[in-house]
N, C-alpha and C positions, 0 to 999 in steps of 0.2 A: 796035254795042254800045258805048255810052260807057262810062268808066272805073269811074263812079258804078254803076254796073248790075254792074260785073264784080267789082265792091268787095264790093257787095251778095251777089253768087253767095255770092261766096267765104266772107261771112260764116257760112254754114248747114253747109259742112262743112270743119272743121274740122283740122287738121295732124296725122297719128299717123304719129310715126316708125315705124318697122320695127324697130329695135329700142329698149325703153322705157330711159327714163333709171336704172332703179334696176339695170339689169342691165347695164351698158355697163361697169363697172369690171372684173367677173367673165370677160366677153368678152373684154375686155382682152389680162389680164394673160394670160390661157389660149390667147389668138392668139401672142403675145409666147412663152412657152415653147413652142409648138407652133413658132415662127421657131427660137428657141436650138436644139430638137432635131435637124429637117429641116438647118439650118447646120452640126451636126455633122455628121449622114449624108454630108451633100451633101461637108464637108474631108475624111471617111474615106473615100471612094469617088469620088475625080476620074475621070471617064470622060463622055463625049459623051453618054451616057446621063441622065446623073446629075443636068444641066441642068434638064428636064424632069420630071425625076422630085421633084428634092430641091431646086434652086436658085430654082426662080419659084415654088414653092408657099411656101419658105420667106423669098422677100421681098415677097411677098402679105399669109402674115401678118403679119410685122415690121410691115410698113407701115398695114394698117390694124387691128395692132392696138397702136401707136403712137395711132394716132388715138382707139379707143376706150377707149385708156388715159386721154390727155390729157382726154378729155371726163368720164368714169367720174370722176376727181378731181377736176374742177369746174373746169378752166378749158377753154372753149371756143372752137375754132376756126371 
């Protein structure tokens, strides 16, 4: 399949993000306080437990909802 052919496919359907541009700010910032709060939890309750529970869900969201902030206000990465 040349390039030209695979250009073509691609032509007919078309890119749909997963989530749409008018709601990525909302997402956002709602990922982002959902980080701030789980960050509490996780500083009030140090325990081997707490990791898992509180620490990777809470820089999950930080991180992409960092990302969905940045986009949400219009400058994109």
């Amino acid at each position: 399949m040349s390039l030209y052919e695979v250009w073509q496919a691609a032509a007919s359907s078309p890119f749909q993000p997963t989530v749409g541009k008018d709601s990525q700010l909302i997402l956002g910032l709602s990922l982002l306080l959902i980080g701030f709060v789980l960050t509490g939890l996780f500083g009030l309750n140090r325990s081997a437990l707490s990791v898992p529970l509180f620490g990777i869900p809470a820089s999950l969201a930080f991180g992409f909802g960092a990302v969905f902030a940045i986009c949400g206000f219009g400058v994109y990465v």
